[in-house]
PDB file of N, CA, C and O in Angstrom, chain B, residues numbered from 101:
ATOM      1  N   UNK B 101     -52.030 -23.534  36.176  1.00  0.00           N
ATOM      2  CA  UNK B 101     -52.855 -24.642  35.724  1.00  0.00           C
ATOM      3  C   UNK B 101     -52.309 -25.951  36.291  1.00  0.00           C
ATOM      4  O   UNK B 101     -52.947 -26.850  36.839  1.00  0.00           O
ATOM      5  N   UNK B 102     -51.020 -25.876  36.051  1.00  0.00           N
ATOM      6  CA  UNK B 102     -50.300 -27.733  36.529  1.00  0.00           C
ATOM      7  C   UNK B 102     -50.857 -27.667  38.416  1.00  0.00           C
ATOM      8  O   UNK B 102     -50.998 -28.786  38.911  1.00  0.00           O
ATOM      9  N   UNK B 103     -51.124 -26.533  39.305  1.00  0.00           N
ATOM     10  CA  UNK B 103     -51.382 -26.864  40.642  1.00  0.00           C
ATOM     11  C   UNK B 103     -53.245 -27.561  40.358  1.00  0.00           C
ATOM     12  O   UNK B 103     -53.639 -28.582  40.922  1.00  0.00           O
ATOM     13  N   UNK B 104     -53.779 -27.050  39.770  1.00  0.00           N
ATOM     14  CA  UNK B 104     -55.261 -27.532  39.799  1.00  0.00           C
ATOM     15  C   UNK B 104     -55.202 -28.583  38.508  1.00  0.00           C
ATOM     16  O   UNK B 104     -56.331 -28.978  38.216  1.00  0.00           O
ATOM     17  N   UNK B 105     -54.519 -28.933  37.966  1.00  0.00           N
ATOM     18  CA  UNK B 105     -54.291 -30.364  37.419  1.00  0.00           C
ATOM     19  C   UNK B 105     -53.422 -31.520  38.331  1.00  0.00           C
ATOM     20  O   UNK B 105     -53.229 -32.713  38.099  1.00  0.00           O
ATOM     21  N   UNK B 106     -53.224 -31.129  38.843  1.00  0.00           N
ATOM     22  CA  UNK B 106     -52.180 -32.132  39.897  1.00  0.00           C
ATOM     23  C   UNK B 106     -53.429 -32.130  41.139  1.00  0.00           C
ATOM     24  O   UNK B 106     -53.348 -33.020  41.985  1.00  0.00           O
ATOM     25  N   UNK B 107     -54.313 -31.355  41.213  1.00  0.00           N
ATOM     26  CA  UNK B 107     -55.510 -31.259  42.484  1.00  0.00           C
ATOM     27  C   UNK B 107     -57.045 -31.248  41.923  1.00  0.00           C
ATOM     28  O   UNK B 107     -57.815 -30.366  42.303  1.00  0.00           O
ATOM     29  N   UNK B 108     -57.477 -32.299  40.969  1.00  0.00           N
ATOM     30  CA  UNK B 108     -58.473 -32.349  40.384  1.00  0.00           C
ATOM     31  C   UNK B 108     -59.394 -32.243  41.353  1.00  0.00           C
ATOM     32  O   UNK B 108     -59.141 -32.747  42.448  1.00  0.00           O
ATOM     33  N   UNK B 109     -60.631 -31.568  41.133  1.00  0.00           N
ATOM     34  CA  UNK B 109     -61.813 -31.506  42.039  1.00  0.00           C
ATOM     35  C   UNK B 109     -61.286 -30.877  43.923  1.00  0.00           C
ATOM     36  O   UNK B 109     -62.011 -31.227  44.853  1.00  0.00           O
ATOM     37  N   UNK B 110     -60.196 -30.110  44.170  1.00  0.00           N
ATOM     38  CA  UNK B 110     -59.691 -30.110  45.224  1.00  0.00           C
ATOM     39  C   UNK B 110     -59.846 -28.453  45.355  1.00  0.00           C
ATOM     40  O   UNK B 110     -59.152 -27.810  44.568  1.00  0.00           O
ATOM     41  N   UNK B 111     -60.777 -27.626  46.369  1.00  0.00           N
ATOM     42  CA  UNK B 111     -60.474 -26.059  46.299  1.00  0.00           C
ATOM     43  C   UNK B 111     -59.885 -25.779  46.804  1.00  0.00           C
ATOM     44  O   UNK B 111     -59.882 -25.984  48.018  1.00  0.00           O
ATOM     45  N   UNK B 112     -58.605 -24.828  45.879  1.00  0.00           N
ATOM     46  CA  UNK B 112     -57.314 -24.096  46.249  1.00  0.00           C
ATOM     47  C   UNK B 112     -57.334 -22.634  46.733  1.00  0.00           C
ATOM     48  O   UNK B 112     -57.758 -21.848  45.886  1.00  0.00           O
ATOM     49  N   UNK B 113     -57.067 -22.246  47.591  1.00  0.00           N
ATOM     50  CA  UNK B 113     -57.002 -21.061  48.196  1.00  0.00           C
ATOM     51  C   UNK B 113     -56.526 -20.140  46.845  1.00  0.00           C
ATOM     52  O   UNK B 113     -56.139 -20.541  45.748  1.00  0.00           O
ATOM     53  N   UNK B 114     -56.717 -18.650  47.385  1.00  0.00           N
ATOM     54  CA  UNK B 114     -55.866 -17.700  46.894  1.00  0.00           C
ATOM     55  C   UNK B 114     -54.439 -18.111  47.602  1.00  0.00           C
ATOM     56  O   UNK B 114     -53.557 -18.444  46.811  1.00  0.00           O
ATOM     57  N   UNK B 115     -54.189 -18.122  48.666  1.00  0.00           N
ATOM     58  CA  UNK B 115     -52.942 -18.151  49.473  1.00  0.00           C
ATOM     59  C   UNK B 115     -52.115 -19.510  48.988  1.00  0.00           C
ATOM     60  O   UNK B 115     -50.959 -19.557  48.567  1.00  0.00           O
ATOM     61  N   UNK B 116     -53.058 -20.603  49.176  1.00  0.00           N
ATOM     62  CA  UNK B 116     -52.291 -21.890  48.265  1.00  0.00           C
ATOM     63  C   UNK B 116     -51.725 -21.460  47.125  1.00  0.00           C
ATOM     64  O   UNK B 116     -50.495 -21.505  47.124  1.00  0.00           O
ATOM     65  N   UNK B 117     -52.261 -21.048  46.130  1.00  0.00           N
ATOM     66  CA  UNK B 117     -52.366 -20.685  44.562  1.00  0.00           C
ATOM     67  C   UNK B 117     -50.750 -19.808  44.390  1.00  0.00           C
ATOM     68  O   UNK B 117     -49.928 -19.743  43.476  1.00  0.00           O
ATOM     69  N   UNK B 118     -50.828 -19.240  45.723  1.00  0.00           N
ATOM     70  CA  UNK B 118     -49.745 -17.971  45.633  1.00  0.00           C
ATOM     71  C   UNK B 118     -48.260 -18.680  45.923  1.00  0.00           C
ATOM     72  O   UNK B 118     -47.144 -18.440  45.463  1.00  0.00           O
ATOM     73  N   UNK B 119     -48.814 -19.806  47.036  1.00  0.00           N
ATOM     74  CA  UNK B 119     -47.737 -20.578  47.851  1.00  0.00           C
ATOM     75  C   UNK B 119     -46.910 -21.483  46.470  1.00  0.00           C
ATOM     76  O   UNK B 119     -45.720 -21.596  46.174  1.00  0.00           O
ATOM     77  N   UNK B 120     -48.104 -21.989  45.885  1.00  0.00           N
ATOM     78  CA  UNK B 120     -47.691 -23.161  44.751  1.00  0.00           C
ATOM     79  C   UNK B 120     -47.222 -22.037  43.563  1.00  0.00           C
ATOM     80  O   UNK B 120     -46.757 -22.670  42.614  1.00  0.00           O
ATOM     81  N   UNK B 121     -47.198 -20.744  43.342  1.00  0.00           N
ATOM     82  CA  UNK B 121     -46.873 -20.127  42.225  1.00  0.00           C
ATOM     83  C   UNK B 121     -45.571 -19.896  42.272  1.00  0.00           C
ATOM     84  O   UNK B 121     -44.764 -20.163  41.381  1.00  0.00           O
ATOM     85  N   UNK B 122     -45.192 -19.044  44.044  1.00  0.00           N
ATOM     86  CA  UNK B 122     -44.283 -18.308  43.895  1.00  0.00           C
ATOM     87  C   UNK B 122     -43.636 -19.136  45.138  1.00  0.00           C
ATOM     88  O   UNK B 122     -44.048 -18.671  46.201  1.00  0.00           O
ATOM     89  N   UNK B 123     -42.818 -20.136  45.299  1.00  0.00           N
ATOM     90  CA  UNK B 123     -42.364 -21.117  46.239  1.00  0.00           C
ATOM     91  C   UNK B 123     -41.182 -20.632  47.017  1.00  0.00           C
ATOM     92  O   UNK B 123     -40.827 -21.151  48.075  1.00  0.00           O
ATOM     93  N   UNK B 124     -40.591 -19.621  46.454  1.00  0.00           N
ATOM     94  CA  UNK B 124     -39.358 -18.863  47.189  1.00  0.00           C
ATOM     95  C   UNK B 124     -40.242 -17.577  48.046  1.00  0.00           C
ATOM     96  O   UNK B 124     -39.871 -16.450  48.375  1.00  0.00           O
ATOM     97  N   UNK B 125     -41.398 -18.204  48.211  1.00  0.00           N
ATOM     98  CA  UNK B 125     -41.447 -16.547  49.259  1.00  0.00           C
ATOM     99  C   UNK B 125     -41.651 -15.337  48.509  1.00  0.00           C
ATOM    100  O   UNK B 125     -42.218 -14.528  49.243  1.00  0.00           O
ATOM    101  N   UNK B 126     -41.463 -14.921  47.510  1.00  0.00           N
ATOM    102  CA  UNK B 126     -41.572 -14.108  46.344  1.00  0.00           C
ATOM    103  C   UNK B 126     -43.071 -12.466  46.874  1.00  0.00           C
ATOM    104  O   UNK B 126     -44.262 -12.744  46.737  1.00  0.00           O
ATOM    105  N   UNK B 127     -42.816 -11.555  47.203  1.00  0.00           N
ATOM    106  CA  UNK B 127     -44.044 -10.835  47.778  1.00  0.00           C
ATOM    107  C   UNK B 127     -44.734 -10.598  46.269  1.00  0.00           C
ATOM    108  O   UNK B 127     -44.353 -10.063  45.229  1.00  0.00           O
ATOM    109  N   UNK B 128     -46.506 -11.593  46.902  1.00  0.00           N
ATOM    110  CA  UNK B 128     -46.970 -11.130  45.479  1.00  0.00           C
ATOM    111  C   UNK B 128     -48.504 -11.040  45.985  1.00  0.00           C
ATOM    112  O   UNK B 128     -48.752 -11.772  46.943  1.00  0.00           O
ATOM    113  N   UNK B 129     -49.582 -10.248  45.485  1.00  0.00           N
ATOM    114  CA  UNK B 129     -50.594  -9.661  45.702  1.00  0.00           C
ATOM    115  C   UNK B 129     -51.495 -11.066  45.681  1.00  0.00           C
ATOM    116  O   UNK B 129     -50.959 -12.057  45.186  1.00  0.00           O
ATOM    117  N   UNK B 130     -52.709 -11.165  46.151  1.00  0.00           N
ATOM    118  CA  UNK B 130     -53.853 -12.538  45.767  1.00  0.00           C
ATOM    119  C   UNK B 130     -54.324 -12.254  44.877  1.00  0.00           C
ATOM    120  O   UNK B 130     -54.971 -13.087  44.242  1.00  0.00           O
ATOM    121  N   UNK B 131     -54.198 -10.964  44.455  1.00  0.00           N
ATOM    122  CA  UNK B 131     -55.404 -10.446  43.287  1.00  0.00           C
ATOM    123  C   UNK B 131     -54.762 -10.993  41.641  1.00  0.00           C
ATOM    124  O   UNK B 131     -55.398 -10.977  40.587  1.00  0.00           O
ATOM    125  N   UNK B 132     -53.237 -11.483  41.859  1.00  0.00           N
ATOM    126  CA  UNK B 132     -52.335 -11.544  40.896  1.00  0.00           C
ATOM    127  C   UNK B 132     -53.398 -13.121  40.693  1.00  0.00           C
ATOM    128  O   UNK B 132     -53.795 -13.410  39.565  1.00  0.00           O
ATOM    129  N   UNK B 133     -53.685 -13.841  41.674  1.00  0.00           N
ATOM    130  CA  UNK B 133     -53.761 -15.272  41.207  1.00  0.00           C
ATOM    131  C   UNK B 133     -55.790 -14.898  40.187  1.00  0.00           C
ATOM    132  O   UNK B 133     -56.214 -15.712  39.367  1.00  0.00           O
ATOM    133  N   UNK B 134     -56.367 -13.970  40.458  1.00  0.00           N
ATOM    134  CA  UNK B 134     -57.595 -13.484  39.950  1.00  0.00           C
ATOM    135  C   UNK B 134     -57.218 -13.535  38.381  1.00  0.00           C
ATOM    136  O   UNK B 134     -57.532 -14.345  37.510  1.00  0.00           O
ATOM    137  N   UNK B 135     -56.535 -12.528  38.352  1.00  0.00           N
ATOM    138  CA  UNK B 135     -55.429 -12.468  36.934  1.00  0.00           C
ATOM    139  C   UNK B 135     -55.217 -13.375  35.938  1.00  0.00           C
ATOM    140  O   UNK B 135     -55.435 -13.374  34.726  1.00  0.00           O
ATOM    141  N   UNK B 136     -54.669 -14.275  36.838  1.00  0.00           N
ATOM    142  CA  UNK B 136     -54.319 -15.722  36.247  1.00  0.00           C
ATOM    143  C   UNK B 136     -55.156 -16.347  35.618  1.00  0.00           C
ATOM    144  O   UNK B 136     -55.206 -16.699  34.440  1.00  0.00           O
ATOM    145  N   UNK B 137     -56.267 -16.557  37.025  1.00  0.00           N
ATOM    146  CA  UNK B 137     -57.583 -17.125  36.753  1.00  0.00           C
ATOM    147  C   UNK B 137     -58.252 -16.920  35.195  1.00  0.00           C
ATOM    148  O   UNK B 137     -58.794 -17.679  34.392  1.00  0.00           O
ATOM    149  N   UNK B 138     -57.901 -15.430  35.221  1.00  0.00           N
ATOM    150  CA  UNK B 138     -58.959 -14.970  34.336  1.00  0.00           C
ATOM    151  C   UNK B 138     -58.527 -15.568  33.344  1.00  0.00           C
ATOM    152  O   UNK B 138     -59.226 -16.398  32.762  1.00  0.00           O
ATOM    153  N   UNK B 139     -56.921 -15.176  32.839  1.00  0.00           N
ATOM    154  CA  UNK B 139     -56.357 -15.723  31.712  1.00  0.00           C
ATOM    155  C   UNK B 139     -56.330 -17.291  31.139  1.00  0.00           C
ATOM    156  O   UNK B 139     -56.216 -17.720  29.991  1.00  0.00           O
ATOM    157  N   UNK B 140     -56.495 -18.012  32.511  1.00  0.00           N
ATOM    158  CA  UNK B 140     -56.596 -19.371  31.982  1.00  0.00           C
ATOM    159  C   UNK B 140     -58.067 -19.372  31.791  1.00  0.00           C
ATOM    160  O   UNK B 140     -58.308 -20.101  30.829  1.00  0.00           O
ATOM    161  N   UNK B 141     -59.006 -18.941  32.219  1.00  0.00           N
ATOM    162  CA  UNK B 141     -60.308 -19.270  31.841  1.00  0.00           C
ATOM    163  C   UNK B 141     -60.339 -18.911  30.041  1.00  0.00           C
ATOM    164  O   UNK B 141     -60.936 -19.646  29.255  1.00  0.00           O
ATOM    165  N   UNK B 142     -59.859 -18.117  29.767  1.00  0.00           N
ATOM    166  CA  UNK B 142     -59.844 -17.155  28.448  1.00  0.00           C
ATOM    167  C   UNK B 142     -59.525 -18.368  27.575  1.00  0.00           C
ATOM    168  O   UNK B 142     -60.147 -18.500  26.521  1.00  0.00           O
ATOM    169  N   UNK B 143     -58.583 -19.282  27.941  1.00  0.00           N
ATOM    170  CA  UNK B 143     -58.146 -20.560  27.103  1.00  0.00           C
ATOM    171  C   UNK B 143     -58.965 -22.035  26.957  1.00  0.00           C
ATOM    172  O   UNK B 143     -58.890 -22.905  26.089  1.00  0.00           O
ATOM    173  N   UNK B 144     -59.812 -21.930  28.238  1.00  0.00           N
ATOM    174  CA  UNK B 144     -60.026 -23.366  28.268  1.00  0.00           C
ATOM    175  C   UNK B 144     -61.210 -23.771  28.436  1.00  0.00           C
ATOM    176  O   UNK B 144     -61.569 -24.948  28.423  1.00  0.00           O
ATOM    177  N   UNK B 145     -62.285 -22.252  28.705  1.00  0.00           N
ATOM    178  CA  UNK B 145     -63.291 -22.516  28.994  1.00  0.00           C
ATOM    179  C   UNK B 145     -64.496 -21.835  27.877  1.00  0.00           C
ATOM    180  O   UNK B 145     -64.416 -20.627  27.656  1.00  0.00           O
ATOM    181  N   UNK B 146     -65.761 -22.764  27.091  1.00  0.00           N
ATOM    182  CA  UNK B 146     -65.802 -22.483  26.279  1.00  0.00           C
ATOM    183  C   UNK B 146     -66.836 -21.456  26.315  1.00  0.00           C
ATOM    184  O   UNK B 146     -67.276 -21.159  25.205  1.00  0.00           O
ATOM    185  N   UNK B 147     -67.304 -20.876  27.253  1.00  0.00           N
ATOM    186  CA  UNK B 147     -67.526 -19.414  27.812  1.00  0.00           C
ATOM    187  C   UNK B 147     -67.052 -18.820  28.921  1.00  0.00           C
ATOM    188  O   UNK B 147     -67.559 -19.081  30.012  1.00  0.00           O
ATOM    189  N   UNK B 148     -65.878 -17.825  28.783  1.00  0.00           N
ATOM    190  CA  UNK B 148     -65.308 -17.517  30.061  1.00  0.00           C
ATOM    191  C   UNK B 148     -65.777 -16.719  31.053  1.00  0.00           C
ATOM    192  O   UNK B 148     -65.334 -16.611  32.197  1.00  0.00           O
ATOM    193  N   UNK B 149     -66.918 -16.034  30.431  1.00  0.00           N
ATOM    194  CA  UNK B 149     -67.911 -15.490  31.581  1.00  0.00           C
ATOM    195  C   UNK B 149     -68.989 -16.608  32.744  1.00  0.00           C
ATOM    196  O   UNK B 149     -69.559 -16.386  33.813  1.00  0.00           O
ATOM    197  N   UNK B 150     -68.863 -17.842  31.845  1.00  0.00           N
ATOM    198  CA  UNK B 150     -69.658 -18.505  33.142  1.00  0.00           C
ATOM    199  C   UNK B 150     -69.003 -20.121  32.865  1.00  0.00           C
ATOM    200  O   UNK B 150     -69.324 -21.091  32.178  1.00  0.00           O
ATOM    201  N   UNK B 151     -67.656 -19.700  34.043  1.00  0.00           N
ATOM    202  CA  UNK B 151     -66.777 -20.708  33.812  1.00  0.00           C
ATOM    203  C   UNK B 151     -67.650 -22.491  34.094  1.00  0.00           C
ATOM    204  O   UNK B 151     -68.859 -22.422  34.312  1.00  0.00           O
ATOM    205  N   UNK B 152     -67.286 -23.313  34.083  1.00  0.00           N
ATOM    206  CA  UNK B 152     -67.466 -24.679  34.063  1.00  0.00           C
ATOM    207  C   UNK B 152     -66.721 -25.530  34.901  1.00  0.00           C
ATOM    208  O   UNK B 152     -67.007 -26.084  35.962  1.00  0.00           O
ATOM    209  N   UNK B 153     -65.414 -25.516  34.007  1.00  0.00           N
ATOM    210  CA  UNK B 153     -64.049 -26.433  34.499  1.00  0.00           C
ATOM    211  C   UNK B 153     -63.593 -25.730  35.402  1.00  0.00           C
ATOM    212  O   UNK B 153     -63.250 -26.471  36.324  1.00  0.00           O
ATOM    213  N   UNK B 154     -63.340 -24.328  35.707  1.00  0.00           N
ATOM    214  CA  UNK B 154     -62.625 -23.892  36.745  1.00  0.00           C
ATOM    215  C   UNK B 154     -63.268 -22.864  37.010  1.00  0.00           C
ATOM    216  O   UNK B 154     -63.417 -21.835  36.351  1.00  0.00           O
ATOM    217  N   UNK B 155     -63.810 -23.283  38.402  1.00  0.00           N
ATOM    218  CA  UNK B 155     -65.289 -22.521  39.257  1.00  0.00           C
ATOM    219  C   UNK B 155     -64.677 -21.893  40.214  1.00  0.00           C
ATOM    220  O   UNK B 155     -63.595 -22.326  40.613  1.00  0.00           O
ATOM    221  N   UNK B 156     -65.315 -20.624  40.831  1.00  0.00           N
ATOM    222  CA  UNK B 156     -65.060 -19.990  41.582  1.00  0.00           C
ATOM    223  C   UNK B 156     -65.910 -20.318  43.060  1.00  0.00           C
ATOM    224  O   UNK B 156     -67.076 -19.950  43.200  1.00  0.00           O
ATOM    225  N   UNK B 157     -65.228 -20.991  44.031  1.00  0.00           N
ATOM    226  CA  UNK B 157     -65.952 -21.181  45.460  1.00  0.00           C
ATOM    227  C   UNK B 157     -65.618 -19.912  46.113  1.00  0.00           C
ATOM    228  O   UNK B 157     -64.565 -19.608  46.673  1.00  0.00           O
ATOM    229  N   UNK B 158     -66.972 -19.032  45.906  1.00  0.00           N
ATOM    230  CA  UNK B 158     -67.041 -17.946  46.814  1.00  0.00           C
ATOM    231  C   UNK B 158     -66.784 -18.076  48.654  1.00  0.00           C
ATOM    232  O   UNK B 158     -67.451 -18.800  49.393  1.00  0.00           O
ATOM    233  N   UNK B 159     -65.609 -17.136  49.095  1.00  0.00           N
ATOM    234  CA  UNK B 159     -65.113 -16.938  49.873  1.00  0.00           C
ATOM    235  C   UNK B 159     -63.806 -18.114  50.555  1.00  0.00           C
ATOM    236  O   UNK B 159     -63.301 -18.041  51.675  1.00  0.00           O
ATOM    237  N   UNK B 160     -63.493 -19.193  49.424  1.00  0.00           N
ATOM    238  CA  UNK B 160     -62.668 -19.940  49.602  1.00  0.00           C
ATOM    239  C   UNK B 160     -61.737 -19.903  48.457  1.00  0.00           C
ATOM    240  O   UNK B 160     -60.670 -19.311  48.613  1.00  0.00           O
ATOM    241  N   UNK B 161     -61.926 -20.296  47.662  1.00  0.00           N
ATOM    242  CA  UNK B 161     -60.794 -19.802  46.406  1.00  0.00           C
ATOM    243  C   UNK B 161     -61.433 -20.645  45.035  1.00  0.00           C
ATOM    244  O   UNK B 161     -62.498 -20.134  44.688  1.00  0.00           O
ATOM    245  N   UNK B 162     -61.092 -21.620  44.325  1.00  0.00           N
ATOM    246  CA  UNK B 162     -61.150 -22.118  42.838  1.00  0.00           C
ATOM    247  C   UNK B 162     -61.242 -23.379  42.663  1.00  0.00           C
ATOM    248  O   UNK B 162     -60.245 -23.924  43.137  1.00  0.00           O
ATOM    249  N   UNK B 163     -61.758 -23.902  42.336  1.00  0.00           N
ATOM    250  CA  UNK B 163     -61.453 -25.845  42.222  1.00  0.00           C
ATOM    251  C   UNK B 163     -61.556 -25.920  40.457  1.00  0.00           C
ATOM    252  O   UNK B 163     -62.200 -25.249  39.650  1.00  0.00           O
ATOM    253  N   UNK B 164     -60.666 -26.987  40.315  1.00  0.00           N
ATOM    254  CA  UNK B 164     -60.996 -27.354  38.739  1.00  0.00           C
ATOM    255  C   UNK B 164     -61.509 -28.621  38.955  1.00  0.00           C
ATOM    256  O   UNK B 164     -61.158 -29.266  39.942  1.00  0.00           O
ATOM    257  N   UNK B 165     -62.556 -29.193  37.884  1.00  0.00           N
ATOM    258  CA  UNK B 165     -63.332 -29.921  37.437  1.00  0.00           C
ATOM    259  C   UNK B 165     -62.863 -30.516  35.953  1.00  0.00           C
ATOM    260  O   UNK B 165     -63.441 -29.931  35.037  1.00  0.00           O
ATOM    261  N   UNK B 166     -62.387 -31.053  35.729  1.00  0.00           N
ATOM    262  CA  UNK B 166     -61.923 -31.824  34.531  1.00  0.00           C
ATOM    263  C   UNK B 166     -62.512 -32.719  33.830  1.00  0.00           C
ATOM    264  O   UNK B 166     -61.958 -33.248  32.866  1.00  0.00           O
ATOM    265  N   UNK B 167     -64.148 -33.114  34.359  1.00  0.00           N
ATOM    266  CA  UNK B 167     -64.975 -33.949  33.969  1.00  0.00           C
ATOM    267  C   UNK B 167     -65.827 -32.905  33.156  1.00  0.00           C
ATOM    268  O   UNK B 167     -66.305 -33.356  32.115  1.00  0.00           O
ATOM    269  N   UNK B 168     -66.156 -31.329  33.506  1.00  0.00           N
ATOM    270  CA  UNK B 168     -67.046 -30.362  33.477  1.00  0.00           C
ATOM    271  C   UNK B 168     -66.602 -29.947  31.885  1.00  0.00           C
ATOM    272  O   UNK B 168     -65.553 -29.414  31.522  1.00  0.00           O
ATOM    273  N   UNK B 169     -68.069 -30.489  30.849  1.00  0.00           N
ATOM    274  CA  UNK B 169     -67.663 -29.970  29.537  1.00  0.00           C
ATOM    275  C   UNK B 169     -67.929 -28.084  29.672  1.00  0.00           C
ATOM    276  O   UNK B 169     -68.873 -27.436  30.125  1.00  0.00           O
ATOM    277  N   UNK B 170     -66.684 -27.693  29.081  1.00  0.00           N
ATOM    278  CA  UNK B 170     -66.084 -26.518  28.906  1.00  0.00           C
ATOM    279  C   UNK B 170     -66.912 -26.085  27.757  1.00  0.00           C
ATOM    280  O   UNK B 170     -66.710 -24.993  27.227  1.00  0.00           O
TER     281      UNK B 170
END
């Protein structure tokens, strides 16, 4: 969450997401940052099946929206 709060309105890769998670190089899957996704949607969005604040840009990765009522 703190990389797409520090990048309001900015779409973050899977590969960014992974870069900003795991900063030592760490071998970790893209599907792990899906995961994530999901779990923070589960918290913040006030239907997590059709997110708002944190949208999915098909074939690029995620942007959060912080203006977008949840």
């Amino acid at each position: 969450m703190r990389a797409f709060a520090e990048r309001p309105g900015r779409t973050l890769s899977r590969e960014m997401l992974l870069s900003l998670a795991h900063p030592r190089g760490d071998e970790h899957f893209d599907r792990s940052i899906d995961v994530r996704i999901t779990r923070i949607r589960r918290k913040i969005e006030a239907v997590p099946s059709r997110p708002r604040v944190l949208r999915t840009v098909r074939g690029i990765g995620y942007v959060f929206d912080p203006n977008a009522e949840a």
